[in-house]
VOGU-3710 file (C-alpha; in Angstrom, 3 decimals, decimal comma):
1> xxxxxxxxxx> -48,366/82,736/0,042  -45,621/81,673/2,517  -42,556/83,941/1,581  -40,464/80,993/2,441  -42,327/78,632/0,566  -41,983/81,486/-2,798  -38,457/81,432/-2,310  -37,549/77,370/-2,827  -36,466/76,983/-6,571  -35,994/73,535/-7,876
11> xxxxxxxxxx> -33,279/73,905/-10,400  -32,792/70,983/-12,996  -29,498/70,492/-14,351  -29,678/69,038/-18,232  -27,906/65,954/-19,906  -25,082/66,098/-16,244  -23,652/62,477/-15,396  -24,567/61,177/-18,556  -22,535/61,835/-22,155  -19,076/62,316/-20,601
21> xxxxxxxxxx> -20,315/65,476/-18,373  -19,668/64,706/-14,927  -20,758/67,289/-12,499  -20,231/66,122/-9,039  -23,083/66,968/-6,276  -20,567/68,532/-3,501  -19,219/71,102/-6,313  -22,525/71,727/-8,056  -23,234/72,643/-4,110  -20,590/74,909/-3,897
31> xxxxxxxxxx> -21,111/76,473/-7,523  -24,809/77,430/-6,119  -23,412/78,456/-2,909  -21,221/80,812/-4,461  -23,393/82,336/-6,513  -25,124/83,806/-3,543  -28,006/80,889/-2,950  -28,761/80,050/0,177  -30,043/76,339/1,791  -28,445/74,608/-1,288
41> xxxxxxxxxx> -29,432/70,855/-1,547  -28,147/68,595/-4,433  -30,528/65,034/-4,482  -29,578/62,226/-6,069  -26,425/62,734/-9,137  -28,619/63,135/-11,781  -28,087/67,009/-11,387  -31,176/68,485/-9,227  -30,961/71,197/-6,600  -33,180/73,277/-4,212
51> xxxxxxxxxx> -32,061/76,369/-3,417  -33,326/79,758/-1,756  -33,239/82,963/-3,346  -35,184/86,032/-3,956  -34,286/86,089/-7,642  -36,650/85,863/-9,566  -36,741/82,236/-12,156  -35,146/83,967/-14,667  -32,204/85,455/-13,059  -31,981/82,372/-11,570
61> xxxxxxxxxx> -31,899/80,533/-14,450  -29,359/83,067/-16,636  -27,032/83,001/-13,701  -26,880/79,373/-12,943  -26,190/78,553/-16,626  -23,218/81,028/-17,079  -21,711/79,463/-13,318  -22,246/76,021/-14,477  -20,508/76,925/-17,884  -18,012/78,438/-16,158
71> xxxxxxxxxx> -17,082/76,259/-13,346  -17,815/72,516/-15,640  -16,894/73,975/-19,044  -20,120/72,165/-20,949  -23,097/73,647/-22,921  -24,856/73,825/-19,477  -29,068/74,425/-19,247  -31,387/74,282/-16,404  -34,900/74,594/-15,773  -35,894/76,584/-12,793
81> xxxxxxxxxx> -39,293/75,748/-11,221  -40,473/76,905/-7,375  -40,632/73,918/-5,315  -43,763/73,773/-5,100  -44,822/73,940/-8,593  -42,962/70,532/-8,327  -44,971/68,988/-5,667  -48,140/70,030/-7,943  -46,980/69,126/-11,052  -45,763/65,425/-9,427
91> xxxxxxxxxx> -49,457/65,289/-7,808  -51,350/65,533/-11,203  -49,009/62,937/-13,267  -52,183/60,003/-13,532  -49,205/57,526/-13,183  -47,814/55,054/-10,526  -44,057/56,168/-9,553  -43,306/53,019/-7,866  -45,068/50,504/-10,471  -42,494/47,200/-10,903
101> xxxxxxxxxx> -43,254/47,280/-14,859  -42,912/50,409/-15,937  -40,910/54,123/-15,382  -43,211/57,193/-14,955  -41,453/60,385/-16,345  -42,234/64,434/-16,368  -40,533/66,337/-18,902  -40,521/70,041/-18,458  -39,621/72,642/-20,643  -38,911/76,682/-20,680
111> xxxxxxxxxx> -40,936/76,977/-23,776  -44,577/75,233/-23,906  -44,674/75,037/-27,632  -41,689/72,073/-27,857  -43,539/70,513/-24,980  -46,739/70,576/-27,886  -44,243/69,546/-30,370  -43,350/66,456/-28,498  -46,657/65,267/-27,418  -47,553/65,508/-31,171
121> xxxxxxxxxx> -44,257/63,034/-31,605  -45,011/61,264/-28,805  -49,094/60,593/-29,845  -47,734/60,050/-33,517  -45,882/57,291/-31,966  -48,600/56,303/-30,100  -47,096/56,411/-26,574  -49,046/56,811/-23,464  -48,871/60,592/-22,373  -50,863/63,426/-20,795
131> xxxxxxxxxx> -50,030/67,207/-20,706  -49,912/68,183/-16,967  -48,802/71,712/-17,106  -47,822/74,480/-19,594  -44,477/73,586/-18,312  -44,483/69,622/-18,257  -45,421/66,291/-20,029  -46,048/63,412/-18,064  -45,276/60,097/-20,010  -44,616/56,455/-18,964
141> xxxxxxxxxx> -42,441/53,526/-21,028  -41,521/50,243/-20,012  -38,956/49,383/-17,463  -35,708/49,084/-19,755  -37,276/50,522/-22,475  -36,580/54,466/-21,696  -33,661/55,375/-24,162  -35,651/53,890/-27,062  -39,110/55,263/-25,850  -40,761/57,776/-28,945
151> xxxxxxxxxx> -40,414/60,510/-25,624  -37,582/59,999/-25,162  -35,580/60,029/-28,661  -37,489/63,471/-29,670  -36,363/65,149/-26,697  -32,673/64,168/-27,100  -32,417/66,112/-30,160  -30,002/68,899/-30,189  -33,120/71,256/-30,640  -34,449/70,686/-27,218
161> xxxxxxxxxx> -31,285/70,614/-25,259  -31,906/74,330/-24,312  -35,286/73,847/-23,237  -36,143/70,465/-21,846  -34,700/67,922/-19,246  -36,931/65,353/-17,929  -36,874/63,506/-14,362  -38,385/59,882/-13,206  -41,583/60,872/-10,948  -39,883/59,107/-7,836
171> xxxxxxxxx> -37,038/62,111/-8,441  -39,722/64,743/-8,339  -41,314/63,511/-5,233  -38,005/63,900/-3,681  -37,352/67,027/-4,485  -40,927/68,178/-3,752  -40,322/66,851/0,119  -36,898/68,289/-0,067  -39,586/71,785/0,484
//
């Protein structure tokens, strides 16, 4: 593998910009940048960044949460993916990103056994989903519908906060060119 290409981490910022927790772009920038990470990017100000390092996820993630504590003051969790695991993840999601009608959405998680809790919710409640990764659920919902989607209301539940964030599929192919 490309060392380069080993060394771009997507990291996804939880519940920022949302809920009273503004965290804007050009400090979350800075806040990487002084951690040590080099080539930051921010995209879009829903809280996602590309970075190079040679820490490993992990570190990555540990130190990144304690900065963003730190420097915002909130209950701050990330999920740390290599860029590329992005770009595969976004390839296998069976659904349209740019369909009129309806949002296509990837939720990840640090821990695959809420991501098999929630796709039990989520089939339960008899929304259209498919598993595209230990790490990530692929779902869609009608346009307007997302806060009320079945997906959607199981993973806002304090117990997932630690361990899940999820991202429109147009986001993801962003950050997967952002490689």
């Amino acid at each position: 593998m490309n060392p380069v290409r080993d060394n771009r981490y997507a990291i996804l910022l939880r519940g920022v910009n949302v809920g009273g927790i503004t965290v804007k772009m050009a400090e979350l920038r800075d806040v990487l940048a002084d951690l040590g990470l080099r080539d930051v990017r921010t995209l879009l100000a829903s809280g996602n960044a590309v970075v190079t390092t040679d820490w490993d996820p992990a570190g990555l993630k540990e130190r990144t949460e304690q900065a963003l504590r730190k420097a915002f003051g909130y209950e701050a969790w990330v999920i740390v993916l290599p860029v590329y695991r992005i770009a595969e993840l976004a390839g296998a999601v069976p659904y349209a990103g740019d369909d009129p009608a309806v949002h296509a959405y990837v939720t990840f998680s640090t821990d695959p056994a809420v991501l098999d809790e929630l796709f039990e919710m989520g089939a339960a409640a008899g929304a259209e989903q498919v598993r595209i990764g230990p790490e990530a659920l692929a779902w869609t919902v009608q346009k307007g519908s997302t806060l009320e989607s079945p997906l959607s209301k199981a993973a806002a539940k304090p117990r997932y906060k630690s361990a899940t964030t999820t991202r429109n599929l147009r986001t993801l192919h962003k950050i997967a060119a952002a490689e």
